[in-house]
C-alpha positions, -999 to 999 in steps of 0.1 A, spaced: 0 0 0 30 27 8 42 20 -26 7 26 -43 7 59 -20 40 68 -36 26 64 -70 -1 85 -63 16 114 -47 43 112 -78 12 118 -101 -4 144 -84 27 162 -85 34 159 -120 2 169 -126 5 195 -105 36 206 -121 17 209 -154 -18 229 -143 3 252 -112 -4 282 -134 -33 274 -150 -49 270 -117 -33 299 -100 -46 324 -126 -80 319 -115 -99 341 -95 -99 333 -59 -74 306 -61 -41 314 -35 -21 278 -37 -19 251 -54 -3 213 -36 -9 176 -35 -29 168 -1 -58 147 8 -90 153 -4 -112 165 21 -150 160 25 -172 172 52 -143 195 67 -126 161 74 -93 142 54 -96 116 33 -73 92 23 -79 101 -15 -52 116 -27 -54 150 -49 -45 183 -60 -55 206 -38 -67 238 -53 -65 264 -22 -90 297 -22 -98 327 -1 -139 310 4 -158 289 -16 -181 303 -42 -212 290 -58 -201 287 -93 -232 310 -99 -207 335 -89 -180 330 -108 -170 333 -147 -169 306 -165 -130 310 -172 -125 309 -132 -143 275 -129 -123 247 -113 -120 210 -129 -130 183 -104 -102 163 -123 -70 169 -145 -54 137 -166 -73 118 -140 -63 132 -106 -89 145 -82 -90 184 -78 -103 193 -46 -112 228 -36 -103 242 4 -111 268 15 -79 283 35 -85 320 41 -61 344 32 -20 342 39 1 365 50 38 365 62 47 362 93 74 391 111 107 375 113 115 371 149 152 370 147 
């Protein structure tokens, strides 16, 4: 099973790799990794790209250019809602 883990976390990341920028040119989006897929504000142990945003938007509210796959070359996309980032003073 750790091997098959592997696998899957090498795929997301290539796929990651490819779509990074697509993804992060859409509105709304602030990261993109490879993560478990979450469902009901609780990890899974699906792996998939994880698509990061400010808050989850109806996609009544958003342009259809800004619309998120739920899957690229076969890996899940999940959507999380993370809230904003913002660096952290350097306590040196």
């Amino acid at each position: 099973m750790e091997n098959n883990l592997e696998a899957q976390i090498a795929r997301a990341t290539e796929v990651q790799a490819r779509y990074a920028d697509l993804l992060l040119s859409k509105a709304n989006v602030i990261g993109v990794g490879v993560g478990f897929a979450q469902k009901g504000g609780a990890s899974t142990h699906e792996v998939a790209l994880v698509v990061m945003v400010d808050e989850k938007l109806p996609a009544a509210q958003l342009a259809a250019d800004d619309l998120l796959p739920t899957e690229l070359d076969g890996v899940r996309v999940d959507v999380q809602a993370t809230g904003g980032f913002r660096a952290a003073p350097a306590s040196y």
